[in-house]
N, C-alpha and C positions, 0 to 999 in steps of 0.2 A: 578328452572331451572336446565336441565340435566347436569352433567357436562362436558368443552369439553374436546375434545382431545387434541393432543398436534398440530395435521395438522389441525385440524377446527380451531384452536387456529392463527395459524401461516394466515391460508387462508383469518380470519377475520378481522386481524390487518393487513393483505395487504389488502385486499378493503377498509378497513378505510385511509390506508396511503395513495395508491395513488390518492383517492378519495379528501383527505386534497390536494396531490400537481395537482390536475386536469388533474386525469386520467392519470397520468403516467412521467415521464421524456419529454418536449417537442420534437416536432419533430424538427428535421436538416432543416433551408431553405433551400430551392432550388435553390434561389438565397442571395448568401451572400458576394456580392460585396460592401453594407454598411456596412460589420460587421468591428470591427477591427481586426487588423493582432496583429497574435500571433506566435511564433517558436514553432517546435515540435520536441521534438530531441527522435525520436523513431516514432514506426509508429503512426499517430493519430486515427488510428479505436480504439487504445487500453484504450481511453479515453472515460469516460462517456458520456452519448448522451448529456447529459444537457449540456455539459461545449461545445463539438462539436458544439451544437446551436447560442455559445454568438461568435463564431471564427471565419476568416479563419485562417488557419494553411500553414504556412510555413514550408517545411523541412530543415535540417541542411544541405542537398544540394543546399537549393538556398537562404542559405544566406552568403551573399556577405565580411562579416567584419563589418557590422555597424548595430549596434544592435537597434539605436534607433526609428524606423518604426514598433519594434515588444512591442505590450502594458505589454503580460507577457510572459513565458518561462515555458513550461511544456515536462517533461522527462518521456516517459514510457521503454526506455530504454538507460542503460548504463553500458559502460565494466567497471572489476576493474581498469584497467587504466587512463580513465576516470575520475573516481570517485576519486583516490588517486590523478593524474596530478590537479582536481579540486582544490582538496583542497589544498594542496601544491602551490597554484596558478600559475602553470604553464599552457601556454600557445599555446603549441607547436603546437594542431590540429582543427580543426574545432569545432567539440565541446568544446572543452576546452575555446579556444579562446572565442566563444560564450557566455560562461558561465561567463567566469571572465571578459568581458564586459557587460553583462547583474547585474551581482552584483558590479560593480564599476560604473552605471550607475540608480541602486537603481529599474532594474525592479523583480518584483514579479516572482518565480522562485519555480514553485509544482514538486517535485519531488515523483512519486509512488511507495509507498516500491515492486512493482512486478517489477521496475525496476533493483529491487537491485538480480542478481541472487545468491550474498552468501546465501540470507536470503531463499530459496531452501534449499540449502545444511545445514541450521542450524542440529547442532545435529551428524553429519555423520562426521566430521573429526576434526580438531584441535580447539580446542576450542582458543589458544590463536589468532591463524589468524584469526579467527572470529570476534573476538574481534576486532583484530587491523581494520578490514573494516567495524565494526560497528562503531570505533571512528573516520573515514574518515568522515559518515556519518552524526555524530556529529559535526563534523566540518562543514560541510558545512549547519547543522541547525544553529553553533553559526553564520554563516554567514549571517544569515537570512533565507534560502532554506526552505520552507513550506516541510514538509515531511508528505503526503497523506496513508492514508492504505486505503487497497484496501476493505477494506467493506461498506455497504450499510444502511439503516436505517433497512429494510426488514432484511437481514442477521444477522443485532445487535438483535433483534427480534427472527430469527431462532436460535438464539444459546442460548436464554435464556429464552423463553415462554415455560413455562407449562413441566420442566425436565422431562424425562421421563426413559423408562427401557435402553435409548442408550447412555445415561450420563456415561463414565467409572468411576467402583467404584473397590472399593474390595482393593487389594493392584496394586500397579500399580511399575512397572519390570521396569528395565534400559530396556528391549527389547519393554516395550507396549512403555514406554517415545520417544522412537525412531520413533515409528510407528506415535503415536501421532501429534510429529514434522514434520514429511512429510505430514500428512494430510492436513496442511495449515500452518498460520502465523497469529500471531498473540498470545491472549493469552489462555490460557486449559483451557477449562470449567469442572470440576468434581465435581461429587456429594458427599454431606457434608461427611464424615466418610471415603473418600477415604483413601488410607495409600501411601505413597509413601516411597520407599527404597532408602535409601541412594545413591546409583548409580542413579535413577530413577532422585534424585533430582539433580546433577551433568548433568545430559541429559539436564534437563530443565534451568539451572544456562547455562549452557555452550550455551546452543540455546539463551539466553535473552528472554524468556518467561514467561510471569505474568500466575500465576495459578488463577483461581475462583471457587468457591466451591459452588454451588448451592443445 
């Protein structure tokens, strides 16, 4: 058998995958007045189709103070404010409120790391304030907060089938480490023999990013 490529590779194990989950992510009903109610504190398009399918979705505009009508709690955005009032368990706004009645109330609460916009910026400025709203973040996992990344089965798949000539190797520069970090989130993939410079690794220490070496 010829050998593949790294796209025949990637195109194969997608028709195998969605083929297992039947043809793809279900569609949205049309009508979804039996479904149960759920809060959405950010827009709901920015949610997966599947999870769209099992809801309806409530905005943080139209809930009222009383969290127990809604089954779980998912965030595809939130300010630093937000995020620190959370944890701190303060109360003061709509969201907040929402949140610290949804976990004093024991509902299920998916927070998606694209809600988080430090984690953009990892890399570009202070690494101790980074930190400090990653441990916000932390906090509110020891709270129980499901914390979501934003990748796919398909995507886990495109980052690691069949490495090819686009894998960074060679030595790798506080400048490429940078570049790196903006390209996404999550952890580096590089190919085995890569070298990293000591600033390189300060770039990637300071973002909170796992390296792997393919």
């Amino acid at each position: 058998m010829a050998e593949l490529t790294k796209e025949q590779l990637i195109e194969l194990i997608t028709r195998e995958v969605l083929k297992t989950l039947g043809g793809g992510e279900p569609e949205e009903p049309a009508d979804k007045s039996g479904l149960p109610l759920a809060l959405c504190i950010g827009p709901a398009d920015q949610l997966p189709r599947g999870v769209r399918s099992q809801y309806r979705f409530a905005s943080i505009e139209e809930y009222q103070g009383d969290i127990a009508p809604y089954e779980r709690v998912f965030i595809t955005a939130i300010t630093q404010t937000q995020l620190v009032d959370t944890a701190l368990g303060r109360d003061s706004q709509p969201v907040t409120c929402a949140l610290s009645n949804a976990l004093l109330q024991g509902k299920e609460i998916f927070l998606y790391d694209s809600a988080l916009g430090h984690r953009k910026l990892a890399g570009r400025g202070s690494r101790g304030f980074y930190q400090l709203l990653e441990g916000y973040v932390r906090t509110l996992q020891s709270y129980g907060v499901k914390l979501v990344q934003g990748t796919t089965v398909i995507d886990k798949y495109q980052k690691t089938a069949a490495p090819g000539a686009d894998l960074p190797s060679g030595v790798i520069t506080e400048a490429v480490a940078l570049e790196l970090c903006r390209k996404g989130e999550g952890e580096i993939v590089l190919r085995k023999g890569t070298v990293l410079t000591p600033s390189a690794k300060d770039v990637f220490l300071h973002a909170d990013r796992h390296i792997t070496y393919l």
